[in-house]
C-alpha positions in Angstrom: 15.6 -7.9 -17.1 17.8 -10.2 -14.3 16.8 -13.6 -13.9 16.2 -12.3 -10.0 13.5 -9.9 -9.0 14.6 -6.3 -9.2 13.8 -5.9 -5.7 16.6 -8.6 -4.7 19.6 -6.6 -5.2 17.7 -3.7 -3.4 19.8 -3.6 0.0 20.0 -0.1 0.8 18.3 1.2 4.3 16.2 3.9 3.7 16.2 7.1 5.8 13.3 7.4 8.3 11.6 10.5 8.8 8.7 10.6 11.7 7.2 13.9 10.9 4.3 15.7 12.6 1.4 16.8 10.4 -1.3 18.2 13.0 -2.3 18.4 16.6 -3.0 14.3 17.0 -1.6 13.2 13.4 2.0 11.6 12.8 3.7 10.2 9.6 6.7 7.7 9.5 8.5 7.6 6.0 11.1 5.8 4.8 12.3 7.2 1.0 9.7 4.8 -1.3 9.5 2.0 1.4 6.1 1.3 2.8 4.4 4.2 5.1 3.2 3.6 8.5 0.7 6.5 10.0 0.2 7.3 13.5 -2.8 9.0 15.4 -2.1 9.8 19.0 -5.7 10.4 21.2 -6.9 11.3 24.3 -6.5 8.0 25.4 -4.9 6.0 22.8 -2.5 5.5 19.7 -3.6 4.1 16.3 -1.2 2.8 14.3 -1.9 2.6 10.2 -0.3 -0.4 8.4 1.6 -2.0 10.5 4.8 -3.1 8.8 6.3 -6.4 7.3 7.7 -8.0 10.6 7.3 -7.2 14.2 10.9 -7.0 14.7 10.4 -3.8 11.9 7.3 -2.8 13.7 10.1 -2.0 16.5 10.9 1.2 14.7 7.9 2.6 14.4 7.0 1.8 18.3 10.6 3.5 19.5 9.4 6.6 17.6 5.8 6.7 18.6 7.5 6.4 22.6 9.1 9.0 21.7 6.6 11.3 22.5 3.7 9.5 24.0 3.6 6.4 26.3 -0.1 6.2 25.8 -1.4 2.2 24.9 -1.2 1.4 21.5 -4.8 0.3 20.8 -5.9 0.1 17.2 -3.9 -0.7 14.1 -5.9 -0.3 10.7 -4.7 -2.5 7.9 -5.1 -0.8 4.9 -5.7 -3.6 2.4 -4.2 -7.3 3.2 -0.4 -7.1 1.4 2.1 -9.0 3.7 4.6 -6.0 3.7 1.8 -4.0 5.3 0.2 -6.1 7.9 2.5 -8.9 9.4 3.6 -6.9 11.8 0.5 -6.6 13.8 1.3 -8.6 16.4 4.8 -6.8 17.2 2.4 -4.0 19.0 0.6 -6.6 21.1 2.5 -5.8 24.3 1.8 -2.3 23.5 -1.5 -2.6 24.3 -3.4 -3.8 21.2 -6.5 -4.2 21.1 -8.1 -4.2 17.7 -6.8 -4.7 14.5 -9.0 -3.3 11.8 -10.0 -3.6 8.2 -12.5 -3.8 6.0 -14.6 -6.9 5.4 -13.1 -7.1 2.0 -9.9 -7.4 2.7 -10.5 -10.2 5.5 -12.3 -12.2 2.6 -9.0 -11.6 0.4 -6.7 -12.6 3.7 -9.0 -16.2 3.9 -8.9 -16.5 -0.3 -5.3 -15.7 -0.7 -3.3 -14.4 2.5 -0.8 -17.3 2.7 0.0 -17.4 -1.1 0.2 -13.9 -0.8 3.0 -14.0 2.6 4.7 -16.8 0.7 4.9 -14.2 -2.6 5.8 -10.8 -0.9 8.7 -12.5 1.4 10.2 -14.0 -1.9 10.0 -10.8 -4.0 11.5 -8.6 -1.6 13.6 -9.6 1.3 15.2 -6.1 2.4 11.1 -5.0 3.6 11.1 -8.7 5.6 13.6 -7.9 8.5 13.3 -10.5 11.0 11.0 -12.7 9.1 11.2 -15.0 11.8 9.7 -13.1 14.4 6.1 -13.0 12.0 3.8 -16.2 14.3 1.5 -16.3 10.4 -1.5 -14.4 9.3 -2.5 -11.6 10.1 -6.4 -11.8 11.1 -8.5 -8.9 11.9 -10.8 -8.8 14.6 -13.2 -6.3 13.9 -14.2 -5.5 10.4 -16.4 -3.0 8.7 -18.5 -2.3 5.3 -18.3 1.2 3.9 -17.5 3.1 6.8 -17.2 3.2 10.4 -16.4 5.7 13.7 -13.9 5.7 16.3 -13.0 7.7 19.4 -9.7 8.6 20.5 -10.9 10.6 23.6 -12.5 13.5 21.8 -11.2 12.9 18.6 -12.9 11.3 16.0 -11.3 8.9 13.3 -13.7 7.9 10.5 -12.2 4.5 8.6 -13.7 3.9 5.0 -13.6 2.2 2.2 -14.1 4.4 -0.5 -13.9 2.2 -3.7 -11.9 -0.6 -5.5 -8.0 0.6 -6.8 -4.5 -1.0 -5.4 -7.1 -3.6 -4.0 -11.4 -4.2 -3.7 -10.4 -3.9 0.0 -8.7 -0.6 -0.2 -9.5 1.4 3.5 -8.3 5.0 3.9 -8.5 7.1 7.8 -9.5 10.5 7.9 -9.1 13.0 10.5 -11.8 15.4 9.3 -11.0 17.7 12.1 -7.6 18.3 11.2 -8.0 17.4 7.4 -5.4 14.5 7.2 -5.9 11.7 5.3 -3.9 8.5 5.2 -4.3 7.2 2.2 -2.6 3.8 2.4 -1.9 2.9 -1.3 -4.5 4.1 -3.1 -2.0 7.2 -3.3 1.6 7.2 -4.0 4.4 9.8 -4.8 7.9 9.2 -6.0 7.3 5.8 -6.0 5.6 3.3 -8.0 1.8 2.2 -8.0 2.4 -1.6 -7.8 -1.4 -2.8 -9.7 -0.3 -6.8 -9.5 -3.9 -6.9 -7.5 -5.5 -3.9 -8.8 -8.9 -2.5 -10.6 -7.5 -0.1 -12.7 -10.7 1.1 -14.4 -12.2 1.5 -10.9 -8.8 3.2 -9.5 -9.4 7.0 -11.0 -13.2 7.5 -9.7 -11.8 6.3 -6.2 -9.2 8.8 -6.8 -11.9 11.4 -7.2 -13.8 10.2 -3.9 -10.5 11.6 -1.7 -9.6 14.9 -3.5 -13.4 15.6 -2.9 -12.4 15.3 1.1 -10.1 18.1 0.5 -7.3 17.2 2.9 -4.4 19.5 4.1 -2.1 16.9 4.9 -1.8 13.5 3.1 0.5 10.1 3.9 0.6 8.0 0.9 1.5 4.4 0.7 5.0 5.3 0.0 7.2 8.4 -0.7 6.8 12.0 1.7 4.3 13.0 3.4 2.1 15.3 1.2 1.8 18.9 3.5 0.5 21.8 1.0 -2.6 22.0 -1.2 -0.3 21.4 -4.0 1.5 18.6 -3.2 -1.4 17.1 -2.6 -2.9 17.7 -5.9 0.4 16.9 -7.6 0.4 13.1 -5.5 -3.3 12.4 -6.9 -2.0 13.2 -10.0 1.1 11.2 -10.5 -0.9 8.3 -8.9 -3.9 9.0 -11.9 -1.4 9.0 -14.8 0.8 5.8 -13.9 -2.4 4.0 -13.4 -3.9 5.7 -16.6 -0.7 5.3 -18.4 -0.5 1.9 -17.6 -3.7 0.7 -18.4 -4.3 2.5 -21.8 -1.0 0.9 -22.7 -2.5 -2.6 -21.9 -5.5 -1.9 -23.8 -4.2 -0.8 -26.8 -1.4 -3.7 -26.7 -4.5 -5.8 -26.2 -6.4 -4.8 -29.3 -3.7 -5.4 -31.5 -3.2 -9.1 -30.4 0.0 -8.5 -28.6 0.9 -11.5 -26.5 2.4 -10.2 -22.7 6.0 -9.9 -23.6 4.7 -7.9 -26.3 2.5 -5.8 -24.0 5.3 -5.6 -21.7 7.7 -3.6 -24.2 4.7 -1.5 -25.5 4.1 -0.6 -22.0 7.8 0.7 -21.2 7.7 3.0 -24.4 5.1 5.1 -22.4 5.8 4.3 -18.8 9.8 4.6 -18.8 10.3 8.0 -19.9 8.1 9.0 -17.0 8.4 6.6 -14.2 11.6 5.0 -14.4 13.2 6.8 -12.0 11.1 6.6 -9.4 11.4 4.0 -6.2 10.8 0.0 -6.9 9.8 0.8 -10.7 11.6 -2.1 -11.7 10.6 -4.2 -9.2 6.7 -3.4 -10.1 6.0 -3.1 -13.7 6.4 -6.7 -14.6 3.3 -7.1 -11.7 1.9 -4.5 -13.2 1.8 -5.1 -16.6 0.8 -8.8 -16.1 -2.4 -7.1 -13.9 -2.9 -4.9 -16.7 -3.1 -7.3 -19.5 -5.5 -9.4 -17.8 -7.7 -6.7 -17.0 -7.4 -5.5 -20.8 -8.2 -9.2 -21.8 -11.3 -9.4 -19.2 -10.3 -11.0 -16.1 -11.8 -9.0 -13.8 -10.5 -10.1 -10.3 -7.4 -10.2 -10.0 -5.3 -13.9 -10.1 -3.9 -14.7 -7.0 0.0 -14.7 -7.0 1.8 -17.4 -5.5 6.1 -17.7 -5.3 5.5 -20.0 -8.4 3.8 -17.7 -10.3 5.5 -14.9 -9.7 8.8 -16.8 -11.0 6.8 -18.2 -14.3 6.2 -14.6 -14.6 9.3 -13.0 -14.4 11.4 -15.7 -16.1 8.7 -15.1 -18.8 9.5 -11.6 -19.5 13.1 -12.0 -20.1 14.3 -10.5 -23.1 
């Protein structure tokens, strides 16, 4: 392992592909970086996750004009991770009007938002383009428990929170009409399930909660756009076994008093011959094994990361 993040000597721009799913549903995807989805009403665009930086947020907003010049009205945050939501205010003089999340993930943006921004820019600097142009936080200003409606004309968008997994503020949108889910990153495909702020015992029976929805279509944190029954299926899955893989891995490393270097090279023997190939493995598993280990031990929540932290970590786990 380099004494520098993995993700540091990631410089490569990734391919866009904005990619039509239904009548009012849009996916832009960019080869394991983060997903953005976008819903085009009656009257009005959503936007979901709204990238790292406004200056990024610029890409999705030239594709969306693309084909509509309707206002840009909502954008739903998925759960409170700077790569996902400090973009926000890039689509202000688009016409924003809400931005949306749950009520858990506004309490997590109060209890750790700014270590959190301070973290992500530091780990990952290709996914903060035009840093600068981010005025702070990121606040939400209308939040919802469990569940909640929204017109877009005569469309319906239902936002909900369907259980604790990449976060306790995880929020998915659903287009039950046209059966396309966005599943921000509760789901993931050729790319890996970063757990630094997970639940993983909770994570599978949330899993369970959207294949029960049955989707057609589904946009996953990161990799392609799911578009068949079985690519769907096969997404769940992949997302089910590295977070099973993973945590098993912890547990048993736990119950045999392994210390978390320890854990760490237990972990690879079952992660690497399945997952190492996949997008920002690297850069996650030393997150992920350090979630995983507490959660083995009994920490619950998870710690807050901070810059300092996350280099106490990672110069840790040098061999």
């Amino acid at each position: 392992m380099s004494n520098q993040f993995a993700s540091s000597a990631d410089l490569e721009q990734k391919k866009v592909t904005f990619s039509r799913l239904s009548d009012h549903c849009w996916a832009f995807t960019a080869e394991g970086d983060p997903n953005t989805g976008v819903i085009i009403g009656d009257d009005a665009v959503m936007i979901i996750d709204a990238t790292a930086t406004p200056v990024m947020a610029r890409d999705v907003i030239e594709r969306v004009r693309e084909v509509t010049d309707k206002p840009i009205k909502y954008v739903v945050l998925t759960h409170y991770h700077a790569v996902r939501v400090l973009g926000a205010s890039g689509y202000k003089p688009e016409g924003l009007e809400q931005i949306i999340a749950s009520r858990d993930t506004y309490d997590l943006i109060v209890e750790r938002g700014q270590q959190d921004m301070d973290s992500e820019i530091g780990r990952f600097p290709r996914l903060f383009q035009g840093v600068e142009s981010v005025p702070g936080l990121t606040w939400p200003s209308l939040t919802f428990q469990r569940e909640m409606a929204l017109w877009l004309g005569e469309l319906e968008v239902r936002i909900m929170q369907p259980g604790r997994g990449h976060t306790k503020g995880d929020t998915v949108v659903w287009v039950a009409d046209e059966k396309v889910l966005y599943s921000g990153d509760l789901v993931e495909y050729d790319a890996a399930c970063y757990t630094g702020d997970a639940y993983l015992a909770d994570w599978p029976a949330t899993l369970d909660k959207l294949a029960a929805l049955k989707p057609e279509k589904l946009v996953p944190g990161r990799g392609p756009a799911l578009e068949t029954a079985t690519q769907i299926e096969a997404g769940i899955a992949y997302t089910r076994d590295f977070v099973g893989t993973l945590h098993s891995s912890a547990r048993e490393a736990v119950a045999q008093g392994m210390n978390l270097k320890q854990t760490m090279a237990h972990a690879r023997r079952a992660m690497d011959p399945k997952f190492d190939k996949v997008f920002i493995y690297e850069h996650c598993l030393p997150f992920d094994v350090t979630r995983a280990y507490d959660e083995a031990s009994g920490i619950r929540d998870p710690r807050i990361w901070t810059a300092e932290r996350d280099r106490e970590m990672w110069h840790g786990l040098q061999d």
